[in-house]
Backbone atoms as SQL, in Angstrom:
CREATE TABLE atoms (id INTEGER PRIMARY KEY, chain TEXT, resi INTEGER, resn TEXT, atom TEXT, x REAL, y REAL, z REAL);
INSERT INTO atoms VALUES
  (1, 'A', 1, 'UNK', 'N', -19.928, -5.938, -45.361),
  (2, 'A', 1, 'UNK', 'CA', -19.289, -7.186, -45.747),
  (3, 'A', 1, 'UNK', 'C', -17.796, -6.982, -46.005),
  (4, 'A', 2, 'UNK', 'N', -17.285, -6.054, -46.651),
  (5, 'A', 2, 'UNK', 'CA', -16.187, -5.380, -47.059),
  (6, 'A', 2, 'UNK', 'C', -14.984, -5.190, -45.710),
  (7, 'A', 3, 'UNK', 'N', -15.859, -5.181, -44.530),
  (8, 'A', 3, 'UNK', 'CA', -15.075, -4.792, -43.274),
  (9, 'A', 3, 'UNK', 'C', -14.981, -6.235, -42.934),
  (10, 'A', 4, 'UNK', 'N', -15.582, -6.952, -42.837),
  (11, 'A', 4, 'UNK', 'CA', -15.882, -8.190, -42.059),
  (12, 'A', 4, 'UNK', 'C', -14.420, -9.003, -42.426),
  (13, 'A', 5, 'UNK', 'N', -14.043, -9.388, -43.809),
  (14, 'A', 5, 'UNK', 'CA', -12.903, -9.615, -43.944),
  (15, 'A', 5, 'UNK', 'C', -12.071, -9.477, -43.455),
  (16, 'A', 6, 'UNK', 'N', -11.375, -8.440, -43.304),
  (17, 'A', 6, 'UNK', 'CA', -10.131, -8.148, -42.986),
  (18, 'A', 6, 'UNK', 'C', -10.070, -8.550, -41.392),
  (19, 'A', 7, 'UNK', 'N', -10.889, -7.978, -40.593),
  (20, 'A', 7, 'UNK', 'CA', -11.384, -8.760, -39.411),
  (21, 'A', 7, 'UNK', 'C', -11.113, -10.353, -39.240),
  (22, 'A', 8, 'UNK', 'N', -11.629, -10.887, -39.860),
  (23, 'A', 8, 'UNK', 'CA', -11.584, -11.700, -40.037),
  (24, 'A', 8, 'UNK', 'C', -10.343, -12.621, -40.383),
  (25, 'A', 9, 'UNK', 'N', -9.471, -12.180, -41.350),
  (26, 'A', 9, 'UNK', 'CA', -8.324, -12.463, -41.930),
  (27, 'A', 9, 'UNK', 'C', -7.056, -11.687, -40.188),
  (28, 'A', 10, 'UNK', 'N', -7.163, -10.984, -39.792),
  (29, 'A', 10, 'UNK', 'CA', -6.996, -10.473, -38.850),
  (30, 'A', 10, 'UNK', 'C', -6.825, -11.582, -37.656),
  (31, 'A', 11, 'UNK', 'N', -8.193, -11.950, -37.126),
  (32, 'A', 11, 'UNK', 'CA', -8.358, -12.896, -36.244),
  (33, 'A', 11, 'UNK', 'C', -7.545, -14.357, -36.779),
  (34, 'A', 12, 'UNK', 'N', -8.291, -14.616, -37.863),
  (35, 'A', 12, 'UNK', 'CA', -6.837, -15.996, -38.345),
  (36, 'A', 12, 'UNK', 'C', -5.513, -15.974, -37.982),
  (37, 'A', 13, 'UNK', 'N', -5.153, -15.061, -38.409),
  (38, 'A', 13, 'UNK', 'CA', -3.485, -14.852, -38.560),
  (39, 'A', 13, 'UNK', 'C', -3.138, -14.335, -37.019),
  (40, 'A', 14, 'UNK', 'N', -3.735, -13.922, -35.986),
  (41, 'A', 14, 'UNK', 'CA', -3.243, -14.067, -34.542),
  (42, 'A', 14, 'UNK', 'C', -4.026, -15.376, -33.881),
  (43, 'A', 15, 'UNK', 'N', -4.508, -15.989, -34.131),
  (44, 'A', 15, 'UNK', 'CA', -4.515, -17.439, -33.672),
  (45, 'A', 15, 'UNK', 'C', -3.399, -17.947, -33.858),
  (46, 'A', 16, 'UNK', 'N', -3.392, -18.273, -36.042),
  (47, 'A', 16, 'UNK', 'CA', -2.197, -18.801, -36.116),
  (48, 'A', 16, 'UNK', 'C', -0.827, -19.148, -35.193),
  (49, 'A', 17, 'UNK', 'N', -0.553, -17.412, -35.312),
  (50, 'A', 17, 'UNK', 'CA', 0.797, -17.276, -34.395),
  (51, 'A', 17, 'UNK', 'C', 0.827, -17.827, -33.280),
  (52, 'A', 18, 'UNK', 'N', -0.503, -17.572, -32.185),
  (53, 'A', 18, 'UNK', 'CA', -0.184, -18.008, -30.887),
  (54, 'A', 18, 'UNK', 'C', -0.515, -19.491, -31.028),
  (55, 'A', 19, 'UNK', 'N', -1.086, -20.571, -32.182),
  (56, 'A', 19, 'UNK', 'CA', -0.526, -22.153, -32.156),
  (57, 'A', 19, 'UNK', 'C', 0.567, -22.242, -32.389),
  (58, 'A', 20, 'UNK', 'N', 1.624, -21.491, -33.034),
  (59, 'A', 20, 'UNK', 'CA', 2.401, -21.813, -33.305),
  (60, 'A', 20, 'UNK', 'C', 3.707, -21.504, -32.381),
  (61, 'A', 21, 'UNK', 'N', 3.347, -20.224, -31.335),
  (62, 'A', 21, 'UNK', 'CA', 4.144, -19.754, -30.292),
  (63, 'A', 21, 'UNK', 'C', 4.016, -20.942, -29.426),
  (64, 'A', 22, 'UNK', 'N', 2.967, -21.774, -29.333),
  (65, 'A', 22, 'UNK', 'CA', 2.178, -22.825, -27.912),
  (66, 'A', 22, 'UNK', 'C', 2.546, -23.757, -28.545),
  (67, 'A', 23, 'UNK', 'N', 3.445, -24.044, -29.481),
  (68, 'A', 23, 'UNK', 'CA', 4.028, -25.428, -30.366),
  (69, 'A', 23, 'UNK', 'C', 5.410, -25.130, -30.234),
  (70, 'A', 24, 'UNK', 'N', 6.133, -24.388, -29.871),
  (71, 'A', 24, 'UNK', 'CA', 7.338, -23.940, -29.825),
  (72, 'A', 24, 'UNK', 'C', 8.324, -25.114, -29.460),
  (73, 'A', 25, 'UNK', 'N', 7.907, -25.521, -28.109),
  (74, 'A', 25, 'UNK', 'CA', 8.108, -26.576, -27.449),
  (75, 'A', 25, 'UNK', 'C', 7.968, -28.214, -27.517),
  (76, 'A', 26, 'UNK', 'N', 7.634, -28.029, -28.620),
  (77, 'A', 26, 'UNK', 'CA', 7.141, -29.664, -28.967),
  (78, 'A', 26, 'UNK', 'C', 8.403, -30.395, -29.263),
  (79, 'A', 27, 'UNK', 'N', 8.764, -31.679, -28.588),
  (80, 'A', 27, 'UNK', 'CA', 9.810, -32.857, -28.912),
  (81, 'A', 27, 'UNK', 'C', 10.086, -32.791, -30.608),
  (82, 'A', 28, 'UNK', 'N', 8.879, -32.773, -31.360),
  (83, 'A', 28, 'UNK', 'CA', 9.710, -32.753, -32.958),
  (84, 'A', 28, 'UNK', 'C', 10.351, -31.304, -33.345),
  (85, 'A', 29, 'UNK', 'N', 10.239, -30.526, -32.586),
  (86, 'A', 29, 'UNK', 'CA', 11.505, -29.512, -33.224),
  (87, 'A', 29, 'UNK', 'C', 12.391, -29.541, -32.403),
  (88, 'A', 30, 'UNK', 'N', 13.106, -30.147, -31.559),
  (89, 'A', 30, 'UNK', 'CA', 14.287, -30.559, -31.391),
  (90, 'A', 30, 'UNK', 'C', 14.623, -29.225, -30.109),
  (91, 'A', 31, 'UNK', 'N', 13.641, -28.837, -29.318),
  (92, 'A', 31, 'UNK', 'CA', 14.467, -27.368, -28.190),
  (93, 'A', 31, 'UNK', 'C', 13.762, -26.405, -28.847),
  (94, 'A', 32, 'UNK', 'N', 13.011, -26.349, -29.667),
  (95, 'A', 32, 'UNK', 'CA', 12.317, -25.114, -30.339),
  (96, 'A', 32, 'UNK', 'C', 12.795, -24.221, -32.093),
  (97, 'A', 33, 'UNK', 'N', 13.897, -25.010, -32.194),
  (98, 'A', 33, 'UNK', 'CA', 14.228, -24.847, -33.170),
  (99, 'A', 33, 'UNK', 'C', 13.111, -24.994, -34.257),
  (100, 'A', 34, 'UNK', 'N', 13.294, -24.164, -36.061),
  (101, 'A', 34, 'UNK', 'CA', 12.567, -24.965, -36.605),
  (102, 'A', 34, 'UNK', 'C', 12.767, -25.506, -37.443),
  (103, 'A', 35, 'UNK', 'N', 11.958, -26.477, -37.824),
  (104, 'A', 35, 'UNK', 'CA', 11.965, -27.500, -38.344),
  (105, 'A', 35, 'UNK', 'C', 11.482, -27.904, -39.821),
  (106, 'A', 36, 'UNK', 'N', 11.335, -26.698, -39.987),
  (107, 'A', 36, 'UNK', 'CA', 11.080, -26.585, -41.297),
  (108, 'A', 36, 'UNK', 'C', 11.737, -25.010, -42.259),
  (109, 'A', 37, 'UNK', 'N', 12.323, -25.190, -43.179),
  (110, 'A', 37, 'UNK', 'CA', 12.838, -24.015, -43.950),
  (111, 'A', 37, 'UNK', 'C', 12.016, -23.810, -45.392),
  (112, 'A', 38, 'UNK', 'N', 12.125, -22.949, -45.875),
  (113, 'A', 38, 'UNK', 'CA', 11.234, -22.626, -46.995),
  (114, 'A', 38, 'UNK', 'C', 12.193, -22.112, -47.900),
  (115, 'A', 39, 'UNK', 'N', 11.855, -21.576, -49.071),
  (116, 'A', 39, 'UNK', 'CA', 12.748, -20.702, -50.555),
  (117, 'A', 39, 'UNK', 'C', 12.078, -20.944, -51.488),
  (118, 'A', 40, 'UNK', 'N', 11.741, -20.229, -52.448),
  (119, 'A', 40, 'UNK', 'CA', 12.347, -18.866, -52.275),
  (120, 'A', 40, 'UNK', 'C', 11.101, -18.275, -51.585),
  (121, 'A', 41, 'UNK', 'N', 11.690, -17.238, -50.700),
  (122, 'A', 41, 'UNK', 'CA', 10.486, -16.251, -50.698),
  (123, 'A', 41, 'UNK', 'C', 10.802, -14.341, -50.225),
  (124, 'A', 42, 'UNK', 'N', 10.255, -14.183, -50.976),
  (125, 'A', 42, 'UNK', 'CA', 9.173, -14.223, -51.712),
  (126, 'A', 42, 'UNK', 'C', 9.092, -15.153, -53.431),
  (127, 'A', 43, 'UNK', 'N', 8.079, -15.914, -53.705),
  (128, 'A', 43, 'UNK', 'CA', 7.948, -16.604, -54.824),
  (129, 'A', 43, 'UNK', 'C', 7.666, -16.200, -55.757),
  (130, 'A', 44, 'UNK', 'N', 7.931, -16.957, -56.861),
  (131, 'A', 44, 'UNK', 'CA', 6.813, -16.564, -58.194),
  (132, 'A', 44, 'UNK', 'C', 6.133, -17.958, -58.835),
  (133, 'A', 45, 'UNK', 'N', 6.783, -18.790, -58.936),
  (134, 'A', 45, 'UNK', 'CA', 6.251, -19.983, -59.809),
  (135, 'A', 45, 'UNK', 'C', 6.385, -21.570, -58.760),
  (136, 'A', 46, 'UNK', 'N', 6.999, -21.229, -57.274),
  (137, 'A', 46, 'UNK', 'CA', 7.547, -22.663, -56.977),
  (138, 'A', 46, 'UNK', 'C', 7.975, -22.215, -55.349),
  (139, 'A', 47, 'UNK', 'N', 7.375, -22.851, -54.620),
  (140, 'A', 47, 'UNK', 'CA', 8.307, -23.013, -53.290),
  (141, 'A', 47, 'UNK', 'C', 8.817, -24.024, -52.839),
  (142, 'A', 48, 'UNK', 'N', 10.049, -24.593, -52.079),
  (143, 'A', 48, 'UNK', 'CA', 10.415, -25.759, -51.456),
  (144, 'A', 48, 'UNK', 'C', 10.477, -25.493, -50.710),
  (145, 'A', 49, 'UNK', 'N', 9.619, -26.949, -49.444),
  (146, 'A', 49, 'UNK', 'CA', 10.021, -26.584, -47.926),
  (147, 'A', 49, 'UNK', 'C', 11.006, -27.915, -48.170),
  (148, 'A', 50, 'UNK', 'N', 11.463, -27.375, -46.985),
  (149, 'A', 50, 'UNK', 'CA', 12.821, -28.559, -46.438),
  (150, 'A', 50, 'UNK', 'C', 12.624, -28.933, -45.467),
  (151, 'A', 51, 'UNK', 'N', 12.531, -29.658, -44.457),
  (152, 'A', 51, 'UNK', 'CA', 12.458, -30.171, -43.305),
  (153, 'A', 51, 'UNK', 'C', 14.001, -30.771, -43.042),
  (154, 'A', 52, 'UNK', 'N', 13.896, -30.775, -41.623),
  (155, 'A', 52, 'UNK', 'CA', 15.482, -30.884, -40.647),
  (156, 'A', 52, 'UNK', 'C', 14.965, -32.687, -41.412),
  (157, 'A', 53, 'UNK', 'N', 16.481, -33.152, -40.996),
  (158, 'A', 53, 'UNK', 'CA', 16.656, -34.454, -40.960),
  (159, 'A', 53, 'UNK', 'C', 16.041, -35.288, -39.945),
  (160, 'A', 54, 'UNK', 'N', 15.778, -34.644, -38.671),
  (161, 'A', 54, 'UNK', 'CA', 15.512, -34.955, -38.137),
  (162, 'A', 54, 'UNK', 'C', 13.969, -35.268, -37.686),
  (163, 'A', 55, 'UNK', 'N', 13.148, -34.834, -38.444),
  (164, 'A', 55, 'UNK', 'CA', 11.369, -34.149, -38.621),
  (165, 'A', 55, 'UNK', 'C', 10.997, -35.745, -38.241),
  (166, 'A', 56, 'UNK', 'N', 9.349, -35.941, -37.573),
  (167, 'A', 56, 'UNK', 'CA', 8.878, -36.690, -37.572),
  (168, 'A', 56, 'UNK', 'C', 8.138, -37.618, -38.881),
  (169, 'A', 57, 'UNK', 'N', 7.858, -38.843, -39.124),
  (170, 'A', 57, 'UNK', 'CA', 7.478, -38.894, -40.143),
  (171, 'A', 57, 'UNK', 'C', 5.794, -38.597, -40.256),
  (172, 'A', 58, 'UNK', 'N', 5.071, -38.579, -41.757),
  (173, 'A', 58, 'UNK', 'CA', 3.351, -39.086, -41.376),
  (174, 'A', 58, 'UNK', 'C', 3.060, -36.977, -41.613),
  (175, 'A', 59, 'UNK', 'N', 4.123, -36.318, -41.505),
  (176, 'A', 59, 'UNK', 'CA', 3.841, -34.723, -41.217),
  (177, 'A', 59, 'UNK', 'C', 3.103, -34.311, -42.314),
  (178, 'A', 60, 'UNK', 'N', 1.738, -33.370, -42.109),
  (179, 'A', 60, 'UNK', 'CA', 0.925, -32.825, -43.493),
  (180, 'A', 60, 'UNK', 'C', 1.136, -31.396, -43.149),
  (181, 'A', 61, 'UNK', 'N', 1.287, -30.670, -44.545),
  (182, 'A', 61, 'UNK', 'CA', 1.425, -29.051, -44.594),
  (183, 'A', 61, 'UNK', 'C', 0.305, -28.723, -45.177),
  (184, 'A', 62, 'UNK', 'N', -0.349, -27.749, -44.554),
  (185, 'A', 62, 'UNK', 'CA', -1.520, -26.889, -45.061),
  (186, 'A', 62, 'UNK', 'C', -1.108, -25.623, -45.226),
  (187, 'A', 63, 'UNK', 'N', -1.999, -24.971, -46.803),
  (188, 'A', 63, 'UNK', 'CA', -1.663, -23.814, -47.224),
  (189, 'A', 63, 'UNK', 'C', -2.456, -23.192, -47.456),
  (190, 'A', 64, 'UNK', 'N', -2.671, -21.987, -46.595),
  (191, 'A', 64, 'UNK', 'CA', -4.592, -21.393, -46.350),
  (192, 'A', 64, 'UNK', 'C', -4.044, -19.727, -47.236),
  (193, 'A', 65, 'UNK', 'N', -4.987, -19.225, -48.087),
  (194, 'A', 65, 'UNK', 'CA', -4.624, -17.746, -48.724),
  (195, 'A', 65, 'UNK', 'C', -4.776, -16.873, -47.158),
  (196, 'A', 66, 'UNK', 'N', -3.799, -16.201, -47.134),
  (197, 'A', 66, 'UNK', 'CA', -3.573, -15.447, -46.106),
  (198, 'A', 66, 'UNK', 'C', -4.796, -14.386, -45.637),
  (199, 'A', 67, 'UNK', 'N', -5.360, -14.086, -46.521),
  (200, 'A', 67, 'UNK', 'CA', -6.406, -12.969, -47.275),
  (201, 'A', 67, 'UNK', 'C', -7.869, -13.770, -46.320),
  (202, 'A', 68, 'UNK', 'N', -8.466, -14.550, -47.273),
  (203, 'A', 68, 'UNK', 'CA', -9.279, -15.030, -46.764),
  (204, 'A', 68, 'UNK', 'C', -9.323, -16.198, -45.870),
  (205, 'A', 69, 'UNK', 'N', -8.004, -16.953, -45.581),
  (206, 'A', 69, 'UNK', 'CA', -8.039, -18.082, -44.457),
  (207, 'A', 69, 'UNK', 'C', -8.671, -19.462, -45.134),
  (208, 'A', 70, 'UNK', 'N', -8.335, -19.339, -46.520),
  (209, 'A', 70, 'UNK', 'CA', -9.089, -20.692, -47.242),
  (210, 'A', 70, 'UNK', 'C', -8.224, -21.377, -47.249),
  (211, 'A', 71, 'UNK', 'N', -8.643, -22.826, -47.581),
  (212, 'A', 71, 'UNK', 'CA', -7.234, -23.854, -47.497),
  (213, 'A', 71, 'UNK', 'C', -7.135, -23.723, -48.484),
  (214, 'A', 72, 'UNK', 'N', -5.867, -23.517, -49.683),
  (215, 'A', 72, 'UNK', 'CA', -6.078, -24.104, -51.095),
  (216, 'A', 72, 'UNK', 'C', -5.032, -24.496, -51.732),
  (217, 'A', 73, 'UNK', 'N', -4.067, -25.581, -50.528),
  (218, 'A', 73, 'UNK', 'CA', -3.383, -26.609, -51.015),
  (219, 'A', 73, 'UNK', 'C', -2.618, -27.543, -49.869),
  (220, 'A', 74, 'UNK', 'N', -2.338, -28.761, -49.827),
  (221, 'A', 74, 'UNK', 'CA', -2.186, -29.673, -48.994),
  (222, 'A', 74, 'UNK', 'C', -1.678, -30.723, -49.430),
  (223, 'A', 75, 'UNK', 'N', -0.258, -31.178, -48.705),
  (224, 'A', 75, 'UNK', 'CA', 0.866, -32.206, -48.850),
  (225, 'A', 75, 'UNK', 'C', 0.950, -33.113, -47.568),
  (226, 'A', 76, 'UNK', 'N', 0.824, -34.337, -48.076),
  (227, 'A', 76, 'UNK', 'CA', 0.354, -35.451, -46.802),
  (228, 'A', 76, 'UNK', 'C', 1.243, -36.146, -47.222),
  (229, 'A', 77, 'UNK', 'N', 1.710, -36.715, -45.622),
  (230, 'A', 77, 'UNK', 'CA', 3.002, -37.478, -45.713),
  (231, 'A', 77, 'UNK', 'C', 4.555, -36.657, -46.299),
  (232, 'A', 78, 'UNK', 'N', 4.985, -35.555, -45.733),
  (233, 'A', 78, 'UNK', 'CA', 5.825, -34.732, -45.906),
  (234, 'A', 78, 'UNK', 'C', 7.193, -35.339, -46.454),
  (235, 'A', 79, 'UNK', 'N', 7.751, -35.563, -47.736),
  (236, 'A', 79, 'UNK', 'CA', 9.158, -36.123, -47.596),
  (237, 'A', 79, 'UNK', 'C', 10.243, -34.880, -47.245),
  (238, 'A', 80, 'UNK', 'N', 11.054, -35.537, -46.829),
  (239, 'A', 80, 'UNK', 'CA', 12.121, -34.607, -46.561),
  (240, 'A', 80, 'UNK', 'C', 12.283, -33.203, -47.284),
  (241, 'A', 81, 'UNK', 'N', 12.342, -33.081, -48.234),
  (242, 'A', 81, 'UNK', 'CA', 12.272, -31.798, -49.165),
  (243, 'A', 81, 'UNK', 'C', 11.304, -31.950, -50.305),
  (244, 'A', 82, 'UNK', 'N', 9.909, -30.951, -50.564),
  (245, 'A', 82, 'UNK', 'CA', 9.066, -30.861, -51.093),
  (246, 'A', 82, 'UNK', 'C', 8.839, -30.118, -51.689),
  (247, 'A', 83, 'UNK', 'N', 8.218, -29.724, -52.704),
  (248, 'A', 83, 'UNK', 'CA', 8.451, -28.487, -53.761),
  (249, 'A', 83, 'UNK', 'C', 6.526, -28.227, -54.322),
  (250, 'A', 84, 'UNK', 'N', 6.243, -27.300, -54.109),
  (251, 'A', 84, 'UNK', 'CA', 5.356, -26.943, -54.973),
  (252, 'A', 84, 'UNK', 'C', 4.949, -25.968, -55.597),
  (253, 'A', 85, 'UNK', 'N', 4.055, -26.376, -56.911),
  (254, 'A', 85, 'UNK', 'CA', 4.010, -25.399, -58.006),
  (255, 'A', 85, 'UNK', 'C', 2.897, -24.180, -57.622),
  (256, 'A', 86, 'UNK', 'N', 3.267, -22.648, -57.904),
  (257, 'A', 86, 'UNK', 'CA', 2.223, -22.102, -57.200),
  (258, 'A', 86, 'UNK', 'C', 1.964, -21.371, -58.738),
  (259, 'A', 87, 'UNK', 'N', 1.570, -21.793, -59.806),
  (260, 'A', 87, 'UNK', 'CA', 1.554, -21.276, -60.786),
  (261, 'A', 87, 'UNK', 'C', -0.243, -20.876, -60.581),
  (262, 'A', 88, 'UNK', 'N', -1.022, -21.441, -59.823),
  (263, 'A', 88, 'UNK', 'CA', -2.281, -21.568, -59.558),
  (264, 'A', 88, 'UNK', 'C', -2.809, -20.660, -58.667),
  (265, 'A', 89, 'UNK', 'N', -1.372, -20.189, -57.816),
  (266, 'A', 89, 'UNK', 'CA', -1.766, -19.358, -56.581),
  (267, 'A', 89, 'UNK', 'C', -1.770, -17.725, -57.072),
  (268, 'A', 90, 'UNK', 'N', -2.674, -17.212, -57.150),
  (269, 'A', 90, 'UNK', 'CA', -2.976, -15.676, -56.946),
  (270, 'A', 90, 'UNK', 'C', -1.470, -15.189, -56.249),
  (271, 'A', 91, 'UNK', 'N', -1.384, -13.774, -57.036),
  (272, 'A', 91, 'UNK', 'CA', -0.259, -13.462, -55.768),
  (273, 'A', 91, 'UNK', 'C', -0.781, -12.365, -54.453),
  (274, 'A', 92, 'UNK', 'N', 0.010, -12.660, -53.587),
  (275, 'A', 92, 'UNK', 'CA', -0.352, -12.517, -52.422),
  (276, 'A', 92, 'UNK', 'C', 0.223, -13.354, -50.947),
  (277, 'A', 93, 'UNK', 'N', -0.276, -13.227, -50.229),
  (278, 'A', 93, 'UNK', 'CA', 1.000, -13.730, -48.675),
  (279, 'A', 93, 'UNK', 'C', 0.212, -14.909, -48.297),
  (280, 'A', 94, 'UNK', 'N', 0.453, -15.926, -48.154),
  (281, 'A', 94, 'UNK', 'CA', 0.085, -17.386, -47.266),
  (282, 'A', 94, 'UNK', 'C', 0.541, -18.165, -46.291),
  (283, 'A', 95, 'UNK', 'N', -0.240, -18.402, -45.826),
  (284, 'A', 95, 'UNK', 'CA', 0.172, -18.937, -44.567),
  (285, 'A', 95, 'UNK', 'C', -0.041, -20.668, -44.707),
  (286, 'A', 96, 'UNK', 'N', 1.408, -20.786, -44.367),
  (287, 'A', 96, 'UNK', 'CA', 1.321, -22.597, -43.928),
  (288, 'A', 96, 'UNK', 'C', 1.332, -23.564, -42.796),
  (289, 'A', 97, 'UNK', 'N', 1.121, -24.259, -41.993),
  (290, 'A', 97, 'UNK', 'CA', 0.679, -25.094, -41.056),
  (291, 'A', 97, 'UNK', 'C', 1.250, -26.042, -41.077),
  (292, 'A', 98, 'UNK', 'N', 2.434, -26.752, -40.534),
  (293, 'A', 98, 'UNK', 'CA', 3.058, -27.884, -40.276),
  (294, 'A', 98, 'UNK', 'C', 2.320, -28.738, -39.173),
  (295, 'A', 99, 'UNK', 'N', 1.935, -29.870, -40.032),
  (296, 'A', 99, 'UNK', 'CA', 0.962, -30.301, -38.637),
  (297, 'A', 99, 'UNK', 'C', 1.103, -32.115, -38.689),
  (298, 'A', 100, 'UNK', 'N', 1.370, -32.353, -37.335),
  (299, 'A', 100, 'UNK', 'CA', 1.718, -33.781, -37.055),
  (300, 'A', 100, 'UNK', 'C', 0.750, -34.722, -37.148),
  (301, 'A', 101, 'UNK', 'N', 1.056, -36.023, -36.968),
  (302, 'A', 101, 'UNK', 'CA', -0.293, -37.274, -37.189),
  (303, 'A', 101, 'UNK', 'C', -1.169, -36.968, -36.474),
  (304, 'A', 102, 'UNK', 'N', -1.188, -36.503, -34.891),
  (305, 'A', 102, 'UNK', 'CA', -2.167, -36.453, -33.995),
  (306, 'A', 102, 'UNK', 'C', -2.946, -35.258, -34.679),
  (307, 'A', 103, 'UNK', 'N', -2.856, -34.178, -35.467),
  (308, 'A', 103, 'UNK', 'CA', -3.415, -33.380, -35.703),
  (309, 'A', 103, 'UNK', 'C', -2.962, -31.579, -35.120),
  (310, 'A', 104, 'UNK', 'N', -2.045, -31.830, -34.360),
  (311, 'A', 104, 'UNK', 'CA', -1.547, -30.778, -34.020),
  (312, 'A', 104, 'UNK', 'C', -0.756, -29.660, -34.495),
  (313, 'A', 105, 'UNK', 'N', -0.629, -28.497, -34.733),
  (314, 'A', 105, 'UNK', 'CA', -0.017, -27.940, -35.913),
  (315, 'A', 105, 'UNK', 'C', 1.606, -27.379, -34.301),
  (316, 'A', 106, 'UNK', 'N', 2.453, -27.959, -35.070),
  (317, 'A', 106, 'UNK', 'CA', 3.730, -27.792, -34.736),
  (318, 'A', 106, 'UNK', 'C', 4.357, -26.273, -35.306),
  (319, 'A', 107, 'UNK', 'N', 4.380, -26.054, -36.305),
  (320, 'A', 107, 'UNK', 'CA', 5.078, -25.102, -36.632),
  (321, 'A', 107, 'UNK', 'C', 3.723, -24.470, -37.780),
  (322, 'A', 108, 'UNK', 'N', 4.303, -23.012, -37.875),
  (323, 'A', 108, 'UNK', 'CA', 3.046, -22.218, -38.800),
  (324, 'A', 108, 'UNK', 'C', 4.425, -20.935, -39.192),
  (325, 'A', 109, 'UNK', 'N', 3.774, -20.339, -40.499),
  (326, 'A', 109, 'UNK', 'CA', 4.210, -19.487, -41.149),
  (327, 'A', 109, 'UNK', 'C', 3.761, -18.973, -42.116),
  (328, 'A', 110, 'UNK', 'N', 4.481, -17.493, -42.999),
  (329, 'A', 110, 'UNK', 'CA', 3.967, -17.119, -44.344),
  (330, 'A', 110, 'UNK', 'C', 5.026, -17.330, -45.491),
  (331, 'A', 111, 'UNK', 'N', 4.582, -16.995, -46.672),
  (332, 'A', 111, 'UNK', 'CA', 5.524, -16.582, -47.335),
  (333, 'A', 111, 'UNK', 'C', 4.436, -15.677, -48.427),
  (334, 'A', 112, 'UNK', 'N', 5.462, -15.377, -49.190),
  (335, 'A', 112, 'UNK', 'CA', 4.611, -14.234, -50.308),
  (336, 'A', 112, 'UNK', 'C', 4.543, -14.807, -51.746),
  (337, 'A', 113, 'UNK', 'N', 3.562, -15.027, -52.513),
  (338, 'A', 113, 'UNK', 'CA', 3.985, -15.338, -54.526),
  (339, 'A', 113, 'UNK', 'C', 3.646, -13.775, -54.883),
  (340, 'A', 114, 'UNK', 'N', 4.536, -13.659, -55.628),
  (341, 'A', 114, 'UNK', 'CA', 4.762, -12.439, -56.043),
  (342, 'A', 114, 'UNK', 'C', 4.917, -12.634, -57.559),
  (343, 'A', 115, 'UNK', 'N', 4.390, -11.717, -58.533),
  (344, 'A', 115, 'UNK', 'CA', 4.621, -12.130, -59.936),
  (345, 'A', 115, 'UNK', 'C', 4.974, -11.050, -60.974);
């Protein structure tokens, strides 16, 4: 069971990347640019993403523990600059999911809470 994890956490995190390499191209990041910025990171108590001015509206961010690939936090309807408290989050590396109305994840990434 002990092996299966990491495997596992393994396989997540190279999917991830290649949706997010196969999203590169999408009309809302503007030529491939991205479209979303983050800080601080590595964290301890708080991250803000920022989104370009330009971002589509309706955008939801998903935040899965890097470790096990669980979701365990989610912002619907993205405003321009968003902030959340990770006083809840274990420390450790996560991965987030920028993902449009149709359901498509546009942009993906990590960052670290560190404490």
């Amino acid at each position: 069971m002990r092996r299966i994890i990491p495997i596992l956490s393994f396989i997540l995190l190279i999917s991830l990347q290649s949706q997010a390499q196969s999203s590169r191209n999408n009309p809302v990041s503007d030529g491939g640019d991205r479209i979303i910025r983050l800080y601080p990171n590595p964290a301890t108590s708080y991250i803000t993403f920022d989104l370009q001015s330009n971002y589509k509206r309706g955008l939801t961010i998903h935040i899965y523990n890097g470790v096990l690939g669980k979701k365990v936090h989610e912002v619907n309807n993205v405003p321009e600059k968003t902030t959340v408290n990770l006083t809840d989050f274990n420390r450790g590396v996560y991965i987030y999911q920028l993902i449009d109305p149709t359901g498509k994840i546009i942009e993906s990434g990590k960052f670290q809470v560190s404490r």
